[in-house]
PDBQT receptor file of N, H, CA, C and O in Angstrom, charges set to zero:
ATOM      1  N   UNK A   1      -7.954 -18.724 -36.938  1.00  0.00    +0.000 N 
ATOM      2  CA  UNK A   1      -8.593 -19.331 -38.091  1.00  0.00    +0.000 C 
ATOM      3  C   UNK A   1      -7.512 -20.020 -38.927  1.00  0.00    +0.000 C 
ATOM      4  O   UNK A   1      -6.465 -19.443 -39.217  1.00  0.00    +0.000 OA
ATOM      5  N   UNK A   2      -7.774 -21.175 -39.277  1.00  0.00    +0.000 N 
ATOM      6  H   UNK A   2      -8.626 -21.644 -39.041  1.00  0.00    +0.000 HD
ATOM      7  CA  UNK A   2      -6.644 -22.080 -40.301  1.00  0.00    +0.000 C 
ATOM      8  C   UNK A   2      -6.729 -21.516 -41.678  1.00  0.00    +0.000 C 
ATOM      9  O   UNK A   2      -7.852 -21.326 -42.144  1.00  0.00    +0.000 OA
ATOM     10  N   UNK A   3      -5.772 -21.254 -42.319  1.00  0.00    +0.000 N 
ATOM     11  H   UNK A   3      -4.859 -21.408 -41.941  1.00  0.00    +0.000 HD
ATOM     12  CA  UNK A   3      -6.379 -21.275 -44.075  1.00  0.00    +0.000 C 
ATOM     13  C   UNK A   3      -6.801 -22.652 -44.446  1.00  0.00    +0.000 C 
ATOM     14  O   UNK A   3      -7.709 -22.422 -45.246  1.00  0.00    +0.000 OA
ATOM     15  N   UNK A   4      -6.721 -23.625 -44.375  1.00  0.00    +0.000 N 
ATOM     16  H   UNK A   4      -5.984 -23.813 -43.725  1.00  0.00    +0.000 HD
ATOM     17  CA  UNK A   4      -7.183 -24.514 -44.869  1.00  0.00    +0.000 C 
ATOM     18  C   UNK A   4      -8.463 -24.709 -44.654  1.00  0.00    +0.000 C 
ATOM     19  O   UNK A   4      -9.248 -24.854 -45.591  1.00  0.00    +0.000 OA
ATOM     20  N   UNK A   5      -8.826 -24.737 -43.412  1.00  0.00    +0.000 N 
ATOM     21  H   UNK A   5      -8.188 -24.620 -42.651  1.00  0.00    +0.000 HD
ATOM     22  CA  UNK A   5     -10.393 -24.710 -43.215  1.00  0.00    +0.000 C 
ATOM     23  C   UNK A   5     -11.070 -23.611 -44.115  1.00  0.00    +0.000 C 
ATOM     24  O   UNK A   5     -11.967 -23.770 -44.944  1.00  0.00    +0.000 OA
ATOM     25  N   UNK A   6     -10.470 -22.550 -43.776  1.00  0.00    +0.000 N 
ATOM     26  H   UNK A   6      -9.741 -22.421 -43.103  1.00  0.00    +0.000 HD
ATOM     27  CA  UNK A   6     -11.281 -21.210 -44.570  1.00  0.00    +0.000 C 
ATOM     28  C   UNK A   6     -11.135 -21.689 -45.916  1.00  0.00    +0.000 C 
ATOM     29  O   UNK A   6     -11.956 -21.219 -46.703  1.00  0.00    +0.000 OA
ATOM     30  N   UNK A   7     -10.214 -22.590 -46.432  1.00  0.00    +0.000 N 
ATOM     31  H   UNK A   7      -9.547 -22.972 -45.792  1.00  0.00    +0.000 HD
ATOM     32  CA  UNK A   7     -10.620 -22.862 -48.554  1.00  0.00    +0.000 C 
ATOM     33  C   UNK A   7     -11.399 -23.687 -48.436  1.00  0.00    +0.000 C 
ATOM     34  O   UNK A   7     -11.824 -23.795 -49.585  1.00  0.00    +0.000 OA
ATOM     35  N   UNK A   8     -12.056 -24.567 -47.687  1.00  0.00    +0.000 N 
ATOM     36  H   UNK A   8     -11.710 -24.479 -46.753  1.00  0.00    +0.000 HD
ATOM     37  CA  UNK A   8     -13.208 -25.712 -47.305  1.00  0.00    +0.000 C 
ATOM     38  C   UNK A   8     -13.528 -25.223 -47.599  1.00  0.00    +0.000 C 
ATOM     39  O   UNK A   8     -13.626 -25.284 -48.825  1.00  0.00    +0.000 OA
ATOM     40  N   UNK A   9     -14.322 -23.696 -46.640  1.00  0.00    +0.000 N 
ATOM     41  H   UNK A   9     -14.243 -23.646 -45.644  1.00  0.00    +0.000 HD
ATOM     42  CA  UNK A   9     -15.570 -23.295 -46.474  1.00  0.00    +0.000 C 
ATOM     43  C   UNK A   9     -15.831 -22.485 -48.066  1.00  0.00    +0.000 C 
ATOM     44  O   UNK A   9     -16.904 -22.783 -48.589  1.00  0.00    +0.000 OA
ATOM     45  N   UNK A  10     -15.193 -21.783 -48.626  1.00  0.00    +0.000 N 
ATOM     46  H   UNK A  10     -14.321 -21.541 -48.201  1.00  0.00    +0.000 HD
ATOM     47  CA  UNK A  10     -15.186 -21.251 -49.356  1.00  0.00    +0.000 C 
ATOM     48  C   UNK A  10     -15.774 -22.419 -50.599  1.00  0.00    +0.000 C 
ATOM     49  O   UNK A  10     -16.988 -22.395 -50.802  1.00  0.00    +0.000 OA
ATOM     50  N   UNK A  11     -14.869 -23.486 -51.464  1.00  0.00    +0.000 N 
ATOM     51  H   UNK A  11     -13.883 -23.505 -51.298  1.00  0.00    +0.000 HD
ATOM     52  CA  UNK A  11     -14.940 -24.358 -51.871  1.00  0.00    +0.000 C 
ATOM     53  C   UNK A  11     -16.664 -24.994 -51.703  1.00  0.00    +0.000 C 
ATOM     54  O   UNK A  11     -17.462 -25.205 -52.616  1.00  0.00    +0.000 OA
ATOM     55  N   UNK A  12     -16.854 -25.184 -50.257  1.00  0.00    +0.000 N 
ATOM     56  H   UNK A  12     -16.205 -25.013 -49.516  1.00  0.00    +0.000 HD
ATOM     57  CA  UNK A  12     -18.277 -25.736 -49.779  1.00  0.00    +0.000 C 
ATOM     58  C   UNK A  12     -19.118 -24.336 -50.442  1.00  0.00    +0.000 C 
ATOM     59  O   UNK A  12     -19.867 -24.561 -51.393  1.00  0.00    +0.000 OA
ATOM     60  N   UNK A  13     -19.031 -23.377 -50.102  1.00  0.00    +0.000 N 
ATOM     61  H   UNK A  13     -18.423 -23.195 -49.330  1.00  0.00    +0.000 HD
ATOM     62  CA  UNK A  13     -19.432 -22.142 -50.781  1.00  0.00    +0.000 C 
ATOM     63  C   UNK A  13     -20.148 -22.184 -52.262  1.00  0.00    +0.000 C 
ATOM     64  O   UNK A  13     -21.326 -22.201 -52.619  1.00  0.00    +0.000 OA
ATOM     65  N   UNK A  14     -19.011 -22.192 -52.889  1.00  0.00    +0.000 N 
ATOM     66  H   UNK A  14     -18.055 -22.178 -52.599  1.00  0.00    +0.000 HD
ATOM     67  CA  UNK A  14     -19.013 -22.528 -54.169  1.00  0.00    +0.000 C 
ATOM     68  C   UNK A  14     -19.957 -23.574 -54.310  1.00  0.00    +0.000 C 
ATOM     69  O   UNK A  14     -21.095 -23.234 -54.633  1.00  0.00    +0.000 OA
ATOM     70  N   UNK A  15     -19.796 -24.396 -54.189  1.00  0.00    +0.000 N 
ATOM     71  H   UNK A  15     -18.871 -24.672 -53.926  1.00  0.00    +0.000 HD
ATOM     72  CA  UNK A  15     -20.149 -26.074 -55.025  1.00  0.00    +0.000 C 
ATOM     73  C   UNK A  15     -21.765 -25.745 -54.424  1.00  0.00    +0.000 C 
ATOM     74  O   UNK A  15     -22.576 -26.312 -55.156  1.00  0.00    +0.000 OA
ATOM     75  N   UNK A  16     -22.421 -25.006 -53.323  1.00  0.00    +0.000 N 
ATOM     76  H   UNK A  16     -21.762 -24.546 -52.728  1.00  0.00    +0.000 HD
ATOM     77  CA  UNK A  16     -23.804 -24.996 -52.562  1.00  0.00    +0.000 C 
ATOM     78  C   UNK A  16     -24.609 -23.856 -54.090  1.00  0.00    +0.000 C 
ATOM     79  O   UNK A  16     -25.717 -23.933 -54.622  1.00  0.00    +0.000 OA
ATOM     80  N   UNK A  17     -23.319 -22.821 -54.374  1.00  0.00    +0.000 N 
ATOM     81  H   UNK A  17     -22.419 -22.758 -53.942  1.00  0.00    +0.000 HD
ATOM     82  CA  UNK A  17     -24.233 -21.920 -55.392  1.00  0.00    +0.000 C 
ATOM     83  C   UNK A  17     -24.003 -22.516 -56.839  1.00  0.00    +0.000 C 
ATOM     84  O   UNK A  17     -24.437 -21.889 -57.806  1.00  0.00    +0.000 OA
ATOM     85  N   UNK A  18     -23.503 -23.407 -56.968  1.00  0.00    +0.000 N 
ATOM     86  H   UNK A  18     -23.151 -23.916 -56.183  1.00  0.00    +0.000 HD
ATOM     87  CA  UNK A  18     -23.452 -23.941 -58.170  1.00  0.00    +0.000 C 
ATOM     88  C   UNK A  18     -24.506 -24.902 -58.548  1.00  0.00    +0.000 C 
ATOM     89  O   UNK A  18     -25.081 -25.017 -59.630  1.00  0.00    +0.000 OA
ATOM     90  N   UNK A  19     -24.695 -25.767 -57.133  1.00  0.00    +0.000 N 
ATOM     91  H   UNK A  19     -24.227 -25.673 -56.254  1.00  0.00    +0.000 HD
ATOM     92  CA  UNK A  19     -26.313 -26.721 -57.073  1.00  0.00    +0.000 C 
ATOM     93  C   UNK A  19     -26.876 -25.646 -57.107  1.00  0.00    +0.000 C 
ATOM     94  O   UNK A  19     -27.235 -25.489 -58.274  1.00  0.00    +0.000 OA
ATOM     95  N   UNK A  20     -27.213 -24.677 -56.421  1.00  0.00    +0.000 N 
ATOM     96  H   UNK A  20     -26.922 -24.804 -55.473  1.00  0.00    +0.000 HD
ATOM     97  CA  UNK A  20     -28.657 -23.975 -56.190  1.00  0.00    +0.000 C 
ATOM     98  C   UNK A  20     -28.886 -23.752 -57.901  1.00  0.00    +0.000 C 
ATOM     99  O   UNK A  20     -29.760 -24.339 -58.540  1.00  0.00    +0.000 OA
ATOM    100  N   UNK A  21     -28.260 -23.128 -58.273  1.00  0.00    +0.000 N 
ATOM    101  H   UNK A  21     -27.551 -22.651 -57.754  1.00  0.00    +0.000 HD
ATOM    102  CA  UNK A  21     -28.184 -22.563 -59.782  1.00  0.00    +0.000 C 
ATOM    103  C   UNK A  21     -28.400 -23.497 -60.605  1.00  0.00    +0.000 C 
ATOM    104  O   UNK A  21     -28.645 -23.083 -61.738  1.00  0.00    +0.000 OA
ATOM    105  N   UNK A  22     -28.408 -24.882 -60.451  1.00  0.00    +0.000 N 
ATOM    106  H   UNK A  22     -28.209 -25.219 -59.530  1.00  0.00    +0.000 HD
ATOM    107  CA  UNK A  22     -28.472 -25.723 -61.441  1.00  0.00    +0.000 C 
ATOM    108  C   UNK A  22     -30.093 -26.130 -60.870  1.00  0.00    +0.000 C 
ATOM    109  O   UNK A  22     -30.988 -25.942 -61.694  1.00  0.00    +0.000 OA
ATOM    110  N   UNK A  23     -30.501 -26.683 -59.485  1.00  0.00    +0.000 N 
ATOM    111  H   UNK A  23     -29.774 -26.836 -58.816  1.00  0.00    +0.000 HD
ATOM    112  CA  UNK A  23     -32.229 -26.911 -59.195  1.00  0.00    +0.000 C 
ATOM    113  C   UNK A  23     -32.653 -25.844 -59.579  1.00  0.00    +0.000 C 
ATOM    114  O   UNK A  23     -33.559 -26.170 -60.346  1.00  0.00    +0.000 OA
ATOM    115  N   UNK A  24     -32.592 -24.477 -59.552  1.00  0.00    +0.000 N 
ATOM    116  H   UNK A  24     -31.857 -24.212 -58.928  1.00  0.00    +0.000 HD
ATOM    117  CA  UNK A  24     -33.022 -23.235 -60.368  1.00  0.00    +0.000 C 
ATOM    118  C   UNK A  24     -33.485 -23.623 -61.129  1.00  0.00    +0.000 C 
ATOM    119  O   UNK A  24     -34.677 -23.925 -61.073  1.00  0.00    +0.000 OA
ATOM    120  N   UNK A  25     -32.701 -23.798 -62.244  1.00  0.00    +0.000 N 
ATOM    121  H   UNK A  25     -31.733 -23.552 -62.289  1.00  0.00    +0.000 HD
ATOM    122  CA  UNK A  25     -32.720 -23.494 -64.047  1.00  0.00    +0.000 C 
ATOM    123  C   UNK A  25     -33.405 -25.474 -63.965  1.00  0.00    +0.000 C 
ATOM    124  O   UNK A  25     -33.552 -25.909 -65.107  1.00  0.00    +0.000 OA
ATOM    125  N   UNK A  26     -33.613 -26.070 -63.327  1.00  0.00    +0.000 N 
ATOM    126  H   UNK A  26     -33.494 -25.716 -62.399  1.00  0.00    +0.000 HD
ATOM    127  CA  UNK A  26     -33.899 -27.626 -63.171  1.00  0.00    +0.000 C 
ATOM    128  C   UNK A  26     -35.790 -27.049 -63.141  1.00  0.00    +0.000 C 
ATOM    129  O   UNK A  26     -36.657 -27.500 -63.889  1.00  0.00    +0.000 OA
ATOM    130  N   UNK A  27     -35.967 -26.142 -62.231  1.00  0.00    +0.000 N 
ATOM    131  H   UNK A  27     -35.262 -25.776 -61.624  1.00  0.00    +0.000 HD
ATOM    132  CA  UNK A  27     -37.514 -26.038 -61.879  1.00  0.00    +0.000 C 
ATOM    133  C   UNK A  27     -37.840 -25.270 -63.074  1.00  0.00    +0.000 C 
ATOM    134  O   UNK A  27     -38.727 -25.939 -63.604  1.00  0.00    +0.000 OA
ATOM    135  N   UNK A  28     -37.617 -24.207 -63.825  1.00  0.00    +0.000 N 
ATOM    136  H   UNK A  28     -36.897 -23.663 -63.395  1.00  0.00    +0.000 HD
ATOM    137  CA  UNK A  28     -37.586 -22.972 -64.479  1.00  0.00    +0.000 C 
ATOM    138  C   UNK A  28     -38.473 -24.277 -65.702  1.00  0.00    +0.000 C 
ATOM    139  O   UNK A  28     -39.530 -24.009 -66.274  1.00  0.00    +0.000 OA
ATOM    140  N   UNK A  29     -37.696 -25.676 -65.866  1.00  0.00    +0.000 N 
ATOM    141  H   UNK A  29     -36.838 -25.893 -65.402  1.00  0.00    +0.000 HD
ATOM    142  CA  UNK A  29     -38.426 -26.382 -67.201  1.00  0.00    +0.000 C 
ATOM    143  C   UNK A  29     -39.170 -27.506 -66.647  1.00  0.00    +0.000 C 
ATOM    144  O   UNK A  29     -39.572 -28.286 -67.510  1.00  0.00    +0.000 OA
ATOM    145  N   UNK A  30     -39.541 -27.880 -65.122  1.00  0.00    +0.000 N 
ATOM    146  H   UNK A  30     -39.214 -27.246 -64.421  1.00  0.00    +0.000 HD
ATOM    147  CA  UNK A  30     -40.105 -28.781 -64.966  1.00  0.00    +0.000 C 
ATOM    148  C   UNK A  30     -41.727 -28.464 -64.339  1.00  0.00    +0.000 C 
ATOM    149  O   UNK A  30     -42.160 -27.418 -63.855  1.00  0.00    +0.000 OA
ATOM    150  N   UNK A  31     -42.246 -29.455 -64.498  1.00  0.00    +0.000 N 
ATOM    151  H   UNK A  31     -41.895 -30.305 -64.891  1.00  0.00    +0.000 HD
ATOM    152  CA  UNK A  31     -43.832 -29.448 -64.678  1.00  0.00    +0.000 C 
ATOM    153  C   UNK A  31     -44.189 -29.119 -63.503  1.00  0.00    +0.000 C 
ATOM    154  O   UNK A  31     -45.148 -28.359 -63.366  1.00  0.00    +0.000 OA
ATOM    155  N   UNK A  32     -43.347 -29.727 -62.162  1.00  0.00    +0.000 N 
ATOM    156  H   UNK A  32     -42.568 -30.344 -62.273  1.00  0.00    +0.000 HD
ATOM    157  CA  UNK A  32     -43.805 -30.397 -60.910  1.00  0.00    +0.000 C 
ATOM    158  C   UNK A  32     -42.603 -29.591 -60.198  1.00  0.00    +0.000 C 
ATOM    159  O   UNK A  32     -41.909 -30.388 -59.566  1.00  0.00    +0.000 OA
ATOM    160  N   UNK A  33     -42.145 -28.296 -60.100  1.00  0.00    +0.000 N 
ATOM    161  H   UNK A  33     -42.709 -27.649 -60.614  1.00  0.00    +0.000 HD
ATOM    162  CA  UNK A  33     -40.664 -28.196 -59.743  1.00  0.00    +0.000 C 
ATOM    163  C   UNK A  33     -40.708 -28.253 -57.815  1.00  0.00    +0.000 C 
ATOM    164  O   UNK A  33     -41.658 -28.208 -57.033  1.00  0.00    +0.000 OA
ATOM    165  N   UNK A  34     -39.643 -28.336 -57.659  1.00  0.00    +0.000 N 
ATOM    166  H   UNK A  34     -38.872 -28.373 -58.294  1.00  0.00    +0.000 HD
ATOM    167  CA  UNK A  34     -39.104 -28.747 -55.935  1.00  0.00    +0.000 C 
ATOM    168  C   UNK A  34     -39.964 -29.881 -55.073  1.00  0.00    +0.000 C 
ATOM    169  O   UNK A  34     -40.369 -29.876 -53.911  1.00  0.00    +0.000 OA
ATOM    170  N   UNK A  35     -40.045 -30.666 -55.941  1.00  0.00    +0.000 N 
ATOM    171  H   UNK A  35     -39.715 -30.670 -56.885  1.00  0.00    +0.000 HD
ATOM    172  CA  UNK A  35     -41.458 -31.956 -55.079  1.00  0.00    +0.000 C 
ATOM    173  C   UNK A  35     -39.754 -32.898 -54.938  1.00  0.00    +0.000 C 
ATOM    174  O   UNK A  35     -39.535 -33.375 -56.051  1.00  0.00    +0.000 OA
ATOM    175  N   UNK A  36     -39.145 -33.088 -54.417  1.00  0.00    +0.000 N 
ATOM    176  H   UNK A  36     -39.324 -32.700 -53.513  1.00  0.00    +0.000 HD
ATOM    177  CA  UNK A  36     -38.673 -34.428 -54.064  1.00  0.00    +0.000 C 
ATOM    178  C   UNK A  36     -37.559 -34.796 -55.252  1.00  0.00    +0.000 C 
ATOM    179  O   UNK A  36     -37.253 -35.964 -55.497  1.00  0.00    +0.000 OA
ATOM    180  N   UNK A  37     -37.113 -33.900 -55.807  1.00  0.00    +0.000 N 
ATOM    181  H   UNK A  37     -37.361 -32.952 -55.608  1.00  0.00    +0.000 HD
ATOM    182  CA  UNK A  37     -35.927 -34.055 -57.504  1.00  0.00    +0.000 C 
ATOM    183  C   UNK A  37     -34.733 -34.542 -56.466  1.00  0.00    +0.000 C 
ATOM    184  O   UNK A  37     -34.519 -34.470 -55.256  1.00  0.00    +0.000 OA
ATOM    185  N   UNK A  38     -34.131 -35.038 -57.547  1.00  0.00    +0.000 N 
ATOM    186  H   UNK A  38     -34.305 -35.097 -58.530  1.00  0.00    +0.000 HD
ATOM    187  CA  UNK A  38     -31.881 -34.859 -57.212  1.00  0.00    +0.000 C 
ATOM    188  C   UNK A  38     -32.090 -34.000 -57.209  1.00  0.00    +0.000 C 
ATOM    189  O   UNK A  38     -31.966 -33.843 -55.994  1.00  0.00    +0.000 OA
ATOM    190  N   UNK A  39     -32.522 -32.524 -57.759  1.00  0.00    +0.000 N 
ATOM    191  H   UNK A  39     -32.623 -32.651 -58.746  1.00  0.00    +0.000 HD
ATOM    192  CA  UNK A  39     -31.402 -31.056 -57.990  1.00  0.00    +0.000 C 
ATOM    193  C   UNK A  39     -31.606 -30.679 -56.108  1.00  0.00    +0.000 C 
ATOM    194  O   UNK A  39     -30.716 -30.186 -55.415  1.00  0.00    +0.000 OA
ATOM    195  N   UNK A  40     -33.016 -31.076 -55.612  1.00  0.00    +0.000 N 
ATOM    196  H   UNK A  40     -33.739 -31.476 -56.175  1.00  0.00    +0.000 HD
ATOM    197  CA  UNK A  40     -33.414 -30.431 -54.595  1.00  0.00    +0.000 C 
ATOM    198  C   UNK A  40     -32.984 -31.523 -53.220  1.00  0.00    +0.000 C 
ATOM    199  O   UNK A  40     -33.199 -31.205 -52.050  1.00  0.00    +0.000 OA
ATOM    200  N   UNK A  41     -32.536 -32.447 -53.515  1.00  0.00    +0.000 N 
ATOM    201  H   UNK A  41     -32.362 -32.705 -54.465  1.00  0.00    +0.000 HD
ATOM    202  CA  UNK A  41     -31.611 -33.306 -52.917  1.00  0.00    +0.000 C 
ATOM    203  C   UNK A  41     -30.458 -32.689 -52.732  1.00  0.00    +0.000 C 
ATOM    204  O   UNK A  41     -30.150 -32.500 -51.555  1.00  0.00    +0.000 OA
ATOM    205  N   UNK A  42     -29.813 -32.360 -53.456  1.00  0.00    +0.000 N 
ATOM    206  H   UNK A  42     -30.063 -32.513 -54.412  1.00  0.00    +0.000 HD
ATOM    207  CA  UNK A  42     -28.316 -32.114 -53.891  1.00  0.00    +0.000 C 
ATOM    208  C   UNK A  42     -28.068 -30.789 -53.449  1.00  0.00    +0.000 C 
ATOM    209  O   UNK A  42     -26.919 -30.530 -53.091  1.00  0.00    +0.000 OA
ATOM    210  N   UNK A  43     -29.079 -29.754 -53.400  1.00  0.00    +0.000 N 
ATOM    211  H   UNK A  43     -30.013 -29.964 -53.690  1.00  0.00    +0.000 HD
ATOM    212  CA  UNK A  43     -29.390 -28.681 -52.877  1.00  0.00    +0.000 C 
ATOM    213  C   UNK A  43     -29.249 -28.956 -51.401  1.00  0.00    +0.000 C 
ATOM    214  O   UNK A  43     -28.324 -28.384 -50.826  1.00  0.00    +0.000 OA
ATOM    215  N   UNK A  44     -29.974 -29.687 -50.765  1.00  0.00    +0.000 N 
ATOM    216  H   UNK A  44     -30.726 -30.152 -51.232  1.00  0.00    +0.000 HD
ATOM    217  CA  UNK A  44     -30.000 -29.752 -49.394  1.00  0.00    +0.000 C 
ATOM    218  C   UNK A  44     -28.760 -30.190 -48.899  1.00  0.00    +0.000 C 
ATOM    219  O   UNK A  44     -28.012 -29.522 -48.184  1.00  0.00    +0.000 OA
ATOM    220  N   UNK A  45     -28.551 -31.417 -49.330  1.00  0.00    +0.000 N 
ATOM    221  H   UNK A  45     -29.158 -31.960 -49.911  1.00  0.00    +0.000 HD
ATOM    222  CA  UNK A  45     -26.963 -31.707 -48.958  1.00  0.00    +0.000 C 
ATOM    223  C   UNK A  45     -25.724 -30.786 -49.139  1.00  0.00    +0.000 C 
ATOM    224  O   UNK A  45     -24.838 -30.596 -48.306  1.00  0.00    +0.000 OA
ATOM    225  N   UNK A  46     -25.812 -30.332 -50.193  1.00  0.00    +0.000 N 
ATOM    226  H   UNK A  46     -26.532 -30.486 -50.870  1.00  0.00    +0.000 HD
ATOM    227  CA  UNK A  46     -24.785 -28.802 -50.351  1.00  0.00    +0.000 C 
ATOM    228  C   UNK A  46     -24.575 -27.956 -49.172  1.00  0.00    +0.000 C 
ATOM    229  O   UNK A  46     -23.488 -27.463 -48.868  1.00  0.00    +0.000 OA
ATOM    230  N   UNK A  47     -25.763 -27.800 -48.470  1.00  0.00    +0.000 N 
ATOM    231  H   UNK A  47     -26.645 -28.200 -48.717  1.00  0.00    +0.000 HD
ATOM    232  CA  UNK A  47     -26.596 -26.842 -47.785  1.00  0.00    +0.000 C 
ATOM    233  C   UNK A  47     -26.141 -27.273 -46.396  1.00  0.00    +0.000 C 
ATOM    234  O   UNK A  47     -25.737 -26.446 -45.579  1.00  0.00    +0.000 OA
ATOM    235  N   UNK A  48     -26.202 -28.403 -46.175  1.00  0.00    +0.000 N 
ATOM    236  H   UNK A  48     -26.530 -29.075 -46.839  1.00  0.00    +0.000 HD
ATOM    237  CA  UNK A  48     -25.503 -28.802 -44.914  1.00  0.00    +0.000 C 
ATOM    238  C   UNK A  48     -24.263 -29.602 -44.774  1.00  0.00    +0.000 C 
ATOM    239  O   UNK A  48     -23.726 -30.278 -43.897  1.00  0.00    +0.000 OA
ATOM    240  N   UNK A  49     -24.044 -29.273 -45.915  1.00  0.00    +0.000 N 
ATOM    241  H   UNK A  49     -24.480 -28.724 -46.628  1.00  0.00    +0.000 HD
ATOM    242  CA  UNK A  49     -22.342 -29.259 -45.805  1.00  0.00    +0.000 C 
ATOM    243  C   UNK A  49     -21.629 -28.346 -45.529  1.00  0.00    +0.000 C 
ATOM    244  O   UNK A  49     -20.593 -28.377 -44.865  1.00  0.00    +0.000 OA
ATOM    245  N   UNK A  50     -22.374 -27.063 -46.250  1.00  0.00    +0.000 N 
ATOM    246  H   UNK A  50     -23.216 -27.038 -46.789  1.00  0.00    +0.000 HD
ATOM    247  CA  UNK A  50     -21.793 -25.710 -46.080  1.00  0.00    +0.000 C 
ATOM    248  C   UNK A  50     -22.072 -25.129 -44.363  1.00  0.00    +0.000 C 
ATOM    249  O   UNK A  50     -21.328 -24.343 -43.777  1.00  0.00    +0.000 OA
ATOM    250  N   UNK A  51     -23.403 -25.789 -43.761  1.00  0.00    +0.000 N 
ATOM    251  H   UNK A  51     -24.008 -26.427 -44.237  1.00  0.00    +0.000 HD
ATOM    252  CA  UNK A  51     -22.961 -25.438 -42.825  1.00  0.00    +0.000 C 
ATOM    253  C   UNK A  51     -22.494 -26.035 -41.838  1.00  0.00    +0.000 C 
ATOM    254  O   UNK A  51     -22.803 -25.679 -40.700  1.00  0.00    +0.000 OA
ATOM    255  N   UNK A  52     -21.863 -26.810 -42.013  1.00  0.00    +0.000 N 
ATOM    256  H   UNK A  52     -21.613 -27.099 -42.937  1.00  0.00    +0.000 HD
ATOM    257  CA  UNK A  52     -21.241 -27.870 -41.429  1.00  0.00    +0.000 C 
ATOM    258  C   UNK A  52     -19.501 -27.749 -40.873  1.00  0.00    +0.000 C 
ATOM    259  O   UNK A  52     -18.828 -28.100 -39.904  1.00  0.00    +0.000 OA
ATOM    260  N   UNK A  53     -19.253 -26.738 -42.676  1.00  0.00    +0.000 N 
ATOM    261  H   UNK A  53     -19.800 -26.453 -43.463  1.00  0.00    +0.000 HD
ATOM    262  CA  UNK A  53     -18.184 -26.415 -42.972  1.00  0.00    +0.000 C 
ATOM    263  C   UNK A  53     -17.531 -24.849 -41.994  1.00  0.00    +0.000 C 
ATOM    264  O   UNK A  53     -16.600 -24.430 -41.307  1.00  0.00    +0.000 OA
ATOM    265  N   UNK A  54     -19.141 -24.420 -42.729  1.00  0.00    +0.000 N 
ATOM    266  H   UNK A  54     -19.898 -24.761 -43.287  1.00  0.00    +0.000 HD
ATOM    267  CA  UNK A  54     -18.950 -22.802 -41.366  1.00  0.00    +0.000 C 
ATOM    268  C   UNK A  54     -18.850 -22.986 -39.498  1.00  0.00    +0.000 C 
ATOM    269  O   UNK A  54     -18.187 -22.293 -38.726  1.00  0.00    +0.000 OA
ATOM    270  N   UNK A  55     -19.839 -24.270 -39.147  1.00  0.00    +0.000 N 
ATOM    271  H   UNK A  55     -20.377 -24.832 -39.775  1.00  0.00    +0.000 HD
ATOM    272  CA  UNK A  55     -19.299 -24.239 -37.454  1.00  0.00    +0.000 C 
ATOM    273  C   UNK A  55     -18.039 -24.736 -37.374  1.00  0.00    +0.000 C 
ATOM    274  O   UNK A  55     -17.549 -24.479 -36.275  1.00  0.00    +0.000 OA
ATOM    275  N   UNK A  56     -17.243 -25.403 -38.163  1.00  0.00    +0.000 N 
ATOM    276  H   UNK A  56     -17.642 -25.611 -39.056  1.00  0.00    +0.000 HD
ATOM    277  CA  UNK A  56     -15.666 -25.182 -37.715  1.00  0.00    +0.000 C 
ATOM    278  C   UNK A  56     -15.003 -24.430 -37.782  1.00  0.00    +0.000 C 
ATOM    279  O   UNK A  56     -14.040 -24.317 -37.024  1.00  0.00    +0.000 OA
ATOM    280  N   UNK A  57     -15.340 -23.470 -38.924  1.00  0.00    +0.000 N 
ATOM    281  H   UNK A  57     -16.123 -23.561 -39.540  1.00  0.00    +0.000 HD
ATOM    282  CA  UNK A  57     -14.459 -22.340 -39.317  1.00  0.00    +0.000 C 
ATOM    283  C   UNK A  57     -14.850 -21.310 -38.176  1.00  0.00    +0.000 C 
ATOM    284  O   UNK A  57     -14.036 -20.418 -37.940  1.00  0.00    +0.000 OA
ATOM    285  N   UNK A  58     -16.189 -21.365 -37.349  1.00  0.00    +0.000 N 
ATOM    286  H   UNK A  58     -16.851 -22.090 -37.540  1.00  0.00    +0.000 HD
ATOM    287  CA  UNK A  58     -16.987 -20.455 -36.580  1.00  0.00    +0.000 C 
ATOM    288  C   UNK A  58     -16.065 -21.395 -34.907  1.00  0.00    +0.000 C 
ATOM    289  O   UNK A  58     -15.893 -20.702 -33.904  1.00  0.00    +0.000 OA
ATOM    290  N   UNK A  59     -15.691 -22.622 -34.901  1.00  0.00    +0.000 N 
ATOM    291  H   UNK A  59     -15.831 -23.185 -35.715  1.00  0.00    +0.000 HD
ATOM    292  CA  UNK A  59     -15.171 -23.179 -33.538  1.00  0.00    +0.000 C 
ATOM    293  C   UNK A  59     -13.644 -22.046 -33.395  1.00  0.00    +0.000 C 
ATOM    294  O   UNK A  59     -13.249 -21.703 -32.280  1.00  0.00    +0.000 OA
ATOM    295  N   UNK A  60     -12.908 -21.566 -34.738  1.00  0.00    +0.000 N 
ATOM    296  H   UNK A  60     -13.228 -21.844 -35.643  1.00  0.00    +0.000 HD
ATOM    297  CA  UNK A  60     -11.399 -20.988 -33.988  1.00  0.00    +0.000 C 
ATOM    298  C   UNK A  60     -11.548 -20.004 -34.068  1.00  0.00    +0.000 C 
ATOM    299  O   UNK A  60     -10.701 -19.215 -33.650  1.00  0.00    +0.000 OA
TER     300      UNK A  60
């Protein structure tokens, strides 16, 4: 395993629970919540970054 890859993944980690937490508290005040927003955009992309980040760290 590289350390560098492993602070990616970690980093990717981070930044995936920091969106989730923000479309959270995004639905918690909206009328219509998870229909098609940025937060739930930004969520998804997080989401497959992170695992994107884990099959390399999962290739050594």
């Amino acid at each position: 395993m590289n350390i560098k890859t492993l602070y990616v993944v970690i980093a990717e980690a981070e930044r995936f629970l920091r969106i989730a937490k923000e479309a959270k508290a995004w639905e918690a005040k909206s009328e219509f919540p998870f229909y098609g927003s940025k937060q739930t955009a930004a969520t998804r992309r997080a989401s497959m970054d992170l695992t994107r980040a884990l099959a390399v760290l999962r290739k050594w």
